[in-house]
N, C-alpha and C positions, 0 to 999 in steps of 0.2 A: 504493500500500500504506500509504504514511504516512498519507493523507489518509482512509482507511479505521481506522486506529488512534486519532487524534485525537478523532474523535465518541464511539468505543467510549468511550476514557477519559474524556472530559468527562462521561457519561452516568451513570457513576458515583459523581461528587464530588457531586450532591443528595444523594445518599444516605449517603454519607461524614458529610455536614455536618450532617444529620438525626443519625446515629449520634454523632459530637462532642456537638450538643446534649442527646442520653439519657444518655449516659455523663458526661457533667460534671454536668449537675441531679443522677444520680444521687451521684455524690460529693461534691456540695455540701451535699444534703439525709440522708447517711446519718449516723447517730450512730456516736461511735468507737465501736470494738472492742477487746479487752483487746490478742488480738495484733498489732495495727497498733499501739499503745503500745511493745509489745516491739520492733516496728522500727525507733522514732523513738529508742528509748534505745539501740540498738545504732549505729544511723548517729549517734551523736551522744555518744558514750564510752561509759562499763559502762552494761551490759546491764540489772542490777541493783543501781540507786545504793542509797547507803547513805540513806534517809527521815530526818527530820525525826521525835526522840523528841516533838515536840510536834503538836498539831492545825495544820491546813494547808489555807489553800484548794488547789481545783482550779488554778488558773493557775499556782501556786506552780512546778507542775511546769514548766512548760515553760522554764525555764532549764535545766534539767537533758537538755531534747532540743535544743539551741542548739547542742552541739559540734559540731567536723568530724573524726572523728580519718582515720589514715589506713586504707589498705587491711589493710597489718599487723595495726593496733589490733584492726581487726572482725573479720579472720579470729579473733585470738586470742580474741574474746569468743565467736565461732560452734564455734571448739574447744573452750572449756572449759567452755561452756552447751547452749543446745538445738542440739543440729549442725546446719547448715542450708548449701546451697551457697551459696556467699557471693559468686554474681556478680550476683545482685540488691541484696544490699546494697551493693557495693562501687558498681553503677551511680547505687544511689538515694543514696547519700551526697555520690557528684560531681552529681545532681540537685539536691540541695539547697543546695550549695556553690553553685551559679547560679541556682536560682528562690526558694528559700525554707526556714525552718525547721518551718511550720506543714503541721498534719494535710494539710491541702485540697492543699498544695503537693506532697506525695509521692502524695496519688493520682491527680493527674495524671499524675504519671509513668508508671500503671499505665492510665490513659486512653489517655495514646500509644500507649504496650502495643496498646492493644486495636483500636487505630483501625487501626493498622499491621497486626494480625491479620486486623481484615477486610476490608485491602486484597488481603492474601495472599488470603483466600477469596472474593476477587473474581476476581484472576488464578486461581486453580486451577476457578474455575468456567465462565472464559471456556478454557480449556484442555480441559475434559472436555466442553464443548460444552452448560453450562447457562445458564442465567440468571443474569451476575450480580450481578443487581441483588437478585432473589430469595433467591441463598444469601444475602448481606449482610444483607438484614431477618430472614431465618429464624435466624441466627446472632444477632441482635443480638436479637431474639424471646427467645432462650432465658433463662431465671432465671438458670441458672447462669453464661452468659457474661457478662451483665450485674452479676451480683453479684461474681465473683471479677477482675473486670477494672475496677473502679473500689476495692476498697480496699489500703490500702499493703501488700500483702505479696507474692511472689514468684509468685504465679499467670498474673498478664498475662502476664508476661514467657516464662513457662513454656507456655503456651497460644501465643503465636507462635515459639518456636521448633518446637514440637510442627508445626503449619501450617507452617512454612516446609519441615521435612522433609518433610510431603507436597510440596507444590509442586516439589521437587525433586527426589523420588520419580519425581512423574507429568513432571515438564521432561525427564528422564533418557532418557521412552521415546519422545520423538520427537522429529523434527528439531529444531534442529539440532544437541544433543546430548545425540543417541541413543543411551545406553550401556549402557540397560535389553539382558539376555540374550547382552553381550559380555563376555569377560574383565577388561575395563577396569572395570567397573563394577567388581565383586568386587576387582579392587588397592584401586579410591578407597575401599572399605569398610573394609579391611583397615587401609590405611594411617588411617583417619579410630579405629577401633578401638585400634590397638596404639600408634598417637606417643605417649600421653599417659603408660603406664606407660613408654616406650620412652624420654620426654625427663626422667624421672622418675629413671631406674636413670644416664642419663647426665650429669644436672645435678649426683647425687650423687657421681660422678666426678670431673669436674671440679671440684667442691668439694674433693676428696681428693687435689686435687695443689698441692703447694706451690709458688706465684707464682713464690718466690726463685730456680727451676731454671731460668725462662724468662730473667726478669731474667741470671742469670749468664751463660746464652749470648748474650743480645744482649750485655753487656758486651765477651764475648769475640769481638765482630764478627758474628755471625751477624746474619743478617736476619731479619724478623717469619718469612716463609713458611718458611726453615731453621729457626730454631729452633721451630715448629712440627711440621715433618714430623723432625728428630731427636731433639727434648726429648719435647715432648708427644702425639708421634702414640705414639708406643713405649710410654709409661709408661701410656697407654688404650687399647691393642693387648689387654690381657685382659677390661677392660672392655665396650669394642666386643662382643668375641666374647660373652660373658655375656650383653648385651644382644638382639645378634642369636638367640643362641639363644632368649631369651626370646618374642622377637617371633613366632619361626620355630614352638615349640611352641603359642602361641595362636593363628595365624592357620592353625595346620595342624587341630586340632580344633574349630575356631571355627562355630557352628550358628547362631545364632541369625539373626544378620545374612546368612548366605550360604542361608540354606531359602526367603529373600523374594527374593534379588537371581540365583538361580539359576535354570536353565531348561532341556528335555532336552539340549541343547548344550556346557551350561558346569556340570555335575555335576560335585562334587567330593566328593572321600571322604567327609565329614562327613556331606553328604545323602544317598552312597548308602546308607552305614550305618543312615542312619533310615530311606529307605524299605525295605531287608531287613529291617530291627525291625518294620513294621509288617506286614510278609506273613510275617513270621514265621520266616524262613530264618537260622537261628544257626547253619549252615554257613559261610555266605558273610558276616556278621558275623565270624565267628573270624578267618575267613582276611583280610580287609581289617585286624583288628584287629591281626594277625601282622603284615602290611606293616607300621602306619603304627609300629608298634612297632620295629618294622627298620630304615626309613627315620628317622626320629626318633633311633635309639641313633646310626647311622653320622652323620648329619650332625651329631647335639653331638659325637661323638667328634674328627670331622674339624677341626671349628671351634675346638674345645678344644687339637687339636695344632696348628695354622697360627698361633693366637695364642700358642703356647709357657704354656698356663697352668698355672701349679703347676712350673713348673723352667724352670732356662736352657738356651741354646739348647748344643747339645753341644759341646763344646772349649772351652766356656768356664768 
């Protein structure tokens, strides 16, 4: 089997190294752009430096994209300017900090980008049983991959994780982990969906509890795990549940992600609700709407009293 793998993969890096070579002459030979400008000053302090009241050559500028600031720095430039998700700059800024400060230097980073894309659409095309030597040229063919994948800005990067979710999509539905049309799929969705507000509502938590409480009990002999489960578990006991509930109402109405990963087997409310919207039965909408309205009031209520939130616990 290995020895069957081997050829596969070697069969592909001509093609690889063909693609390398387009995509770097391409970034070697393209003229800047205004907004790759705007990358080079955000990886490199304000966004928009204070200019020179006087005439200025071109070169002038590039001390100005020299800096390194931190992750901080950029986030706060991407908040109070053009909003932008700031894990490309945060990656292309540690790029620069190791290859360089010039233009040519950060679109290689969006070369890797691209080359690592269409490694992915190489596996995903030996997986659906194509050619893939041929998606690799067909892919590297197109204008637009070629263009958006060699200059500095967030697109390469955004085009393979885009690919890597297919691949993972299509990995899911066969051996050897086959999770396409089991329940498990729809957890890993769910949970991949709701951590980020979920770690979001509990960072700010833990932000909101004061050090010194922990501190006091280790003085008073307690141990890391005691003074955990009696300081800290208790004082984010309403927290927890706030959160939970949060989790519990998104992931109970949640469509978008569960209409692709569901199947006649692993139907849940959300989907069945939309296919009666689309046959048109506002009978059985009502009634499913009744449930989850039901089910939803009782479970924050439950969750609400278990965590004691809004009063102490009785006799006390």
């Amino acid at each position: 089997m290995n020895k069957a793998i081997i050829p596969r993969s070697r069969s592909i890096i001509p093609v690889l190294v063909v693609a390398a070579l387009v995509l770097t002459s391409a970034a070697w030979l393209r003229s800047a752009e205004y907004d790759e400008q705007y990358t080079l000053f955000v990886t490199a302090g304000p966004a928009r430096p204070v200019w020179p009241a006087h005439a200025f050559a071109a070169g002038d500028v590039r001390t100005l994209q020299a800096g390194h600031p931190g992750v901080v720095a950029i986030a706060h430039e991407l908040r109070t300017g053009d909003v932008h998700p700031p894990l490309y700059f945060w990656l292309l800024a540690a790029w620069r900090g190791a290859v360089g400060d010039g233009l040519f230097a950060a679109r290689l980073a969006s070369v890797l980008c691209s080359l690592a894309t269409l490694g992915v659409v190489a596996a995903i095309g030996r997986l659906t049983g194509l050619p893939a030597r041929l998606a690799v040229l067909l892919t590297l063919g197109c204008y637009g991959f070629t263009y958006t994948g060699t200059i500095a800005r967030g697109f390469a990067l955004a085009q393979l994780l885009t690919v890597l979710g297919v691949a993972l999509f299509i990995a899911y539905t066969r051996p050897p982990f086959q999770l396409y049309g089991t329940l498990w799929i729809l957890l890993l969705a769910f949970m991949t969906i709701e951590m980020p507000p979920a770690y979001q509502q509990m960072q700010a938590a833990f932000r909101g509890l004061n050090p010194e409480l922990e501190d006091a009990s280790r003085i008073l002999g307690a141990g890391r795990l005691k003074s955990l489960l009696s300081v800290v578990a208790p004082l984010l006991k309403s927290s927890v549940a706030a959160t939970w509930c949060f989790v519990f109402i998104g992931a109970i109405r949640e469509l978008s992600a569960t209409i692709l990963l569901t199947t006649s087997n692993t139907k849940l409310v959300s989907v069945l609700i939309y296919d009666l919207n689309e046959g048109g039965q506002l009978g059985g909408i009502a009634v499913l709407g009744l449930v989850l309205m039901a089910v939803t009031a009782v479970v924050v209520i439950g969750a609400n009293r278990l965590a004691n939130v809004g009063g102490m616990l009785p006799g006390r």
